[in-house]
C-alpha positions as CSV (number, residue, x, y, z in Angstrom):
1,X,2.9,-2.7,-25.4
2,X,6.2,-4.7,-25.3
3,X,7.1,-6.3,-21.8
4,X,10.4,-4.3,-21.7
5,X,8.7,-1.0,-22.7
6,X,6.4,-1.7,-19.0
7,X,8.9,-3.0,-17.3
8,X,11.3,0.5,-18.0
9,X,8.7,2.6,-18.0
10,X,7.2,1.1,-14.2
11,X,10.9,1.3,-13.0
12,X,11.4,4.9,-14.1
13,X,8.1,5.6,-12.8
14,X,8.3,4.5,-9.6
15,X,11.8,4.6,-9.3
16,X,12.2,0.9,-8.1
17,X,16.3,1.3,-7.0
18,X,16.0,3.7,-5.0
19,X,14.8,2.6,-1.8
20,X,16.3,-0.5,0.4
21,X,13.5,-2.7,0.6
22,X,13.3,-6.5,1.9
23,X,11.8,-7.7,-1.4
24,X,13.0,-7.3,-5.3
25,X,10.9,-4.9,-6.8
26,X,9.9,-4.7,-10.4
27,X,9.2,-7.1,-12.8
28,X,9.3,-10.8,-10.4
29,X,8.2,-13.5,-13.0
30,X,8.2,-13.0,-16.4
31,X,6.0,-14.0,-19.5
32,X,4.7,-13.5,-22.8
33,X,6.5,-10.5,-24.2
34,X,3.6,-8.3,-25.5
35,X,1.2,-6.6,-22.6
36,X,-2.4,-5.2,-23.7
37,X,-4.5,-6.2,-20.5
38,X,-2.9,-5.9,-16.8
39,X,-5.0,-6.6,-13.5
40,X,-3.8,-4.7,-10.3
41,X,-4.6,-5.6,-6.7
42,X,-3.0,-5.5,-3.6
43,X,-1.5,-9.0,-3.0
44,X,-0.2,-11.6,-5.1
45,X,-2.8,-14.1,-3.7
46,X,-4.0,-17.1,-5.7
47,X,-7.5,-15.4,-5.7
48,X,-6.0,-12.7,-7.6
49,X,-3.9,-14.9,-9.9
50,X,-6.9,-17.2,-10.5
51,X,-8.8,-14.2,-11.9
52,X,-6.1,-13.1,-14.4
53,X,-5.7,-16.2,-15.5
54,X,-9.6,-16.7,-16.0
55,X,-9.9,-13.3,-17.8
56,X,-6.5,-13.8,-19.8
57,X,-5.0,-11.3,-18.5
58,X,-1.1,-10.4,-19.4
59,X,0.2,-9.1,-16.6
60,X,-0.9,-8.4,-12.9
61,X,0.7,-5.7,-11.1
62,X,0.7,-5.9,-7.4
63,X,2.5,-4.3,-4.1
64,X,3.0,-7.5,-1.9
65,X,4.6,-9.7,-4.6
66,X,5.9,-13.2,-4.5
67,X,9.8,-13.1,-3.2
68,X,10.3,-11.8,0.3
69,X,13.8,-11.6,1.7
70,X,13.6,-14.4,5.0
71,X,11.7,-16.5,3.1
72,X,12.0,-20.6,2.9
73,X,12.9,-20.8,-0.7
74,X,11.7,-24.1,-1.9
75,X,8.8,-23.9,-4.2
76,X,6.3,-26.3,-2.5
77,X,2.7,-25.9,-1.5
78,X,0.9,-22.2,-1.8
79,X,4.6,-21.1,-3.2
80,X,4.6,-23.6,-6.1
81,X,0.5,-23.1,-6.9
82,X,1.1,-19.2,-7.1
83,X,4.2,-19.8,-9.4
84,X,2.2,-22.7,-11.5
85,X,-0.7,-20.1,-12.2
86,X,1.6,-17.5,-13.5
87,X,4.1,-19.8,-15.6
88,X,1.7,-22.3,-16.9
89,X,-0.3,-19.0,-18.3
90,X,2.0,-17.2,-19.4
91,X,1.8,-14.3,-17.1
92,X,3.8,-11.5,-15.8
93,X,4.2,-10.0,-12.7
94,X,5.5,-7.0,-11.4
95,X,5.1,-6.1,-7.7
96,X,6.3,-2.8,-6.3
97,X,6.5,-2.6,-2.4
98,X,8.1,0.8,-0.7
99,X,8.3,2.5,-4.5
100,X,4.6,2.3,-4.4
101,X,4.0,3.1,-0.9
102,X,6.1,6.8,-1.3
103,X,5.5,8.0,-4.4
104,X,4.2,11.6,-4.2
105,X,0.9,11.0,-6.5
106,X,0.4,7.3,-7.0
107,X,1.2,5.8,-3.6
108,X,-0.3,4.6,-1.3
109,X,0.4,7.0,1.3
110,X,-0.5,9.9,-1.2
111,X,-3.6,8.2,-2.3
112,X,-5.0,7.4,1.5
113,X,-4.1,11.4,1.7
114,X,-6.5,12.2,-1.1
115,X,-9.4,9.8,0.2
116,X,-9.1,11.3,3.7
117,X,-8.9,14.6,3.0
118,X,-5.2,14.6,4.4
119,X,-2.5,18.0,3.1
120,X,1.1,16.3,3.5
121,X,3.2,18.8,4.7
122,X,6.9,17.3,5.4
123,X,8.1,13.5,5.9
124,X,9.6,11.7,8.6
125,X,10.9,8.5,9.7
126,X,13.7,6.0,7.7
127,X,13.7,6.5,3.9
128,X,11.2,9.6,4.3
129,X,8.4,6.7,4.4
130,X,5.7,8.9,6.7
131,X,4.1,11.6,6.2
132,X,3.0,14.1,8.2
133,X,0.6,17.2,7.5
134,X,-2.7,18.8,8.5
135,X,-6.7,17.5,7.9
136,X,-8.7,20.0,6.0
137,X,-11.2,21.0,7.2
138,X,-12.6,22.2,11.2
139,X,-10.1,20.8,13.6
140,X,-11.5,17.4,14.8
141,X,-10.8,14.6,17.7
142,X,-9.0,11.5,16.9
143,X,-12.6,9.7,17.9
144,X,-13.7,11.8,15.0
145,X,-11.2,10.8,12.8
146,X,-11.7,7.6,13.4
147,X,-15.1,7.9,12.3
148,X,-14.2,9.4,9.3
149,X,-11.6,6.5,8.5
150,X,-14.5,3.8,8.9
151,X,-16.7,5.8,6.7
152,X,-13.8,6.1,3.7
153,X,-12.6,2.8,4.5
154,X,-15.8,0.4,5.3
155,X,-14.8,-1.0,8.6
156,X,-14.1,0.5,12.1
157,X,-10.9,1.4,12.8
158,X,-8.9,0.5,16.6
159,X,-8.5,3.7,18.3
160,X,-6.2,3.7,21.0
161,X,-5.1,6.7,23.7
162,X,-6.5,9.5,24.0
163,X,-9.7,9.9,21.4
164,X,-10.9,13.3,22.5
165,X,-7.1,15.3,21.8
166,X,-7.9,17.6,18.7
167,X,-6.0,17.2,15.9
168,X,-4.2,19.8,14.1
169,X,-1.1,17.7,12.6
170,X,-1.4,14.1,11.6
171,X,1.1,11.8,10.2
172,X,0.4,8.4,8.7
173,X,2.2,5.2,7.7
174,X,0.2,2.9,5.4
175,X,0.8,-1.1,6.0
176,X,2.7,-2.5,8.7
177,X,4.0,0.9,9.9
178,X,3.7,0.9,14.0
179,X,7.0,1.3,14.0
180,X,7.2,4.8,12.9
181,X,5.0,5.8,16.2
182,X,7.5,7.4,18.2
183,X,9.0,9.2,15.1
184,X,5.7,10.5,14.3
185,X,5.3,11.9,17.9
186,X,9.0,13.5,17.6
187,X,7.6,14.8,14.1
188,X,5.1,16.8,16.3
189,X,1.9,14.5,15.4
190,X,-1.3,14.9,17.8
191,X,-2.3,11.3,16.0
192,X,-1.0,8.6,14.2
193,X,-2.6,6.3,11.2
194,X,-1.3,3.3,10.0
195,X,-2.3,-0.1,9.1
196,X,-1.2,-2.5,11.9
197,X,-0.8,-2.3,15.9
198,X,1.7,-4.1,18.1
199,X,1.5,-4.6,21.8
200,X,3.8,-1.7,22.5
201,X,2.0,0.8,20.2
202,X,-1.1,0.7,23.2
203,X,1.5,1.9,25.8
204,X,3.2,4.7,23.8
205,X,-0.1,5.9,22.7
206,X,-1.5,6.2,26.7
207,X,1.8,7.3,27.9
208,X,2.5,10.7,25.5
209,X,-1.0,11.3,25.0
210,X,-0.5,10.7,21.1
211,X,-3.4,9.0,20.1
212,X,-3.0,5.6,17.5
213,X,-5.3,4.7,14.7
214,X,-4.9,1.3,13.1
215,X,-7.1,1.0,9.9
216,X,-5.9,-2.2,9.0
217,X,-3.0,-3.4,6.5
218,X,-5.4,-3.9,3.4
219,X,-7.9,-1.5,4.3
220,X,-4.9,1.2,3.7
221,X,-2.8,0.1,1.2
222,X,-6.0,-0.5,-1.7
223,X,-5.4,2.7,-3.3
224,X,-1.9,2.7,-5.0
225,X,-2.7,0.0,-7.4
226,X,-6.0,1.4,-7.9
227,X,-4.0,4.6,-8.7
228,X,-2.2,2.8,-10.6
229,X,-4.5,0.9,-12.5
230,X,-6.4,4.8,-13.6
231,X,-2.7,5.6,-14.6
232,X,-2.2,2.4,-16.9
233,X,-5.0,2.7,-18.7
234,X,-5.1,7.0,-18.9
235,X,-1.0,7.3,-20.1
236,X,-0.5,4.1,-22.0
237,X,-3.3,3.4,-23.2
238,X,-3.3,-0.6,-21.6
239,X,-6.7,-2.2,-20.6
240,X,-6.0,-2.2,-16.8
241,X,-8.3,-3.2,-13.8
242,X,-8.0,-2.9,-10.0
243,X,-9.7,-6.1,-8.2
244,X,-10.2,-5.3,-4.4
245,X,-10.8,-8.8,-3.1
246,X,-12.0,-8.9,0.6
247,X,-9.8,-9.0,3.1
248,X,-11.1,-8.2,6.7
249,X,-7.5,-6.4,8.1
């Protein structure tokens, strides 16, 4: 497939203008001009780059990319290694933040849904980012949802507030979301799930009796470019792999 043919079709797909974001999304470094084989993962790391360079690899597609707007924007140390692996290769890469984190079927929000057992009812909070809907299922405690979070996810959750308040509406964030807490009570939530806690989060949680659920930045945000790794290789035919490399948050 022809870069420009991905690169158009990700953009439609995903709909990369539509959202203010705090990084460019789409295609961030370009390369050889004909894709057959694209790795996905969740961060541009040099772990990940090292592997699509080792298994020739023409693309990697990724949701924390390179460019990041506050950044220092010399290219020295871990900045210029990242860059050296992709350009001295040959390699593209396209990174999608928000885009991939709302779309209704391949994001990551829709795709931690689908894991969990999660309905999304309605959204909430700036840019319609969270979600907000009801478990499936017999009505269980946030303790018990934490459970079942460790059990999908492979590590223990941090519950904080009130773990025995049943819960019959949940909204969740993936990523570095904490910020959407109050919204999400406003939104009517009896819990919240995200990916990240601040020091605040522990006192709103105790003081409206909404309990918080951080599953870890990572931990949540795996399953759109696995999503879209299935969708690569099922609608254009590309050789395509998701690489989860370990990362404890």
């Amino acid at each position: 497939m022809q870069l420009i043919e991905l690169r158009n079709h990700l953009d439609t797909l995903l709909d990369a203008q539509r959202l203010k974001d705090y990084c460019p999304n789409g295609l961030q470094v370009e390369g050889r001009p004909e894709v057959l084989r694209v790795l996905c993962g969740v961060t541009a790391s040099q772990a990940l780059l090292d592997h699509a360079v080792a298994g020739g690899y023409d693309a990697v597609f990724v949701h924390h990319g390179l460019f990041w707007r506050g950044d220092d924007g010399r290219v020295t140390g871990f900045r210029r290694q990242r860059l050296r692996a992709l350009l001295a290769n040959d390699i593209n890469l396209f990174a999608y933040h928000l885009p991939l984190d709302v779309h209704p079927e391949l994001g990551n929000n829709a795709q931690l849904a689908r894991l969990m057992g999660w309905e999304g009812e309605g959204r909430f909070a700036d840019q319609d980012l969270g979600w907000i809907g009801r478990p499936t299922g017999a009505v269980a405690s946030g303790e018990e949802m934490a459970l079942a979070l460790a059990d999908k996810l492979g590590r223990m959750p941090l519950l904080v507030g009130d773990g025995g308040r049943l819960v019959r509406r949940i909204a969740w964030c993936t990523g570095g979301a904490q910020g959407y807490f109050e919204q999400a009570i406003l939104a009517g939530a009896d819990l919240y799930v995200s990916g990240e806690i601040s020091e605040q989060t522990v006192h709103l949680a105790r003081e409206t009796g909404v309990p918080y659920i951080a599953a870890g930045h990572h931990a949540t945000e795996r399953y759109g470019a696995r999503a879209i790794a299935a969708y690569l290789k099922r609608e254009l035919g590309l050789e395509a792999e998701f690489l989860d490399l370990d990362n404890p948050v």
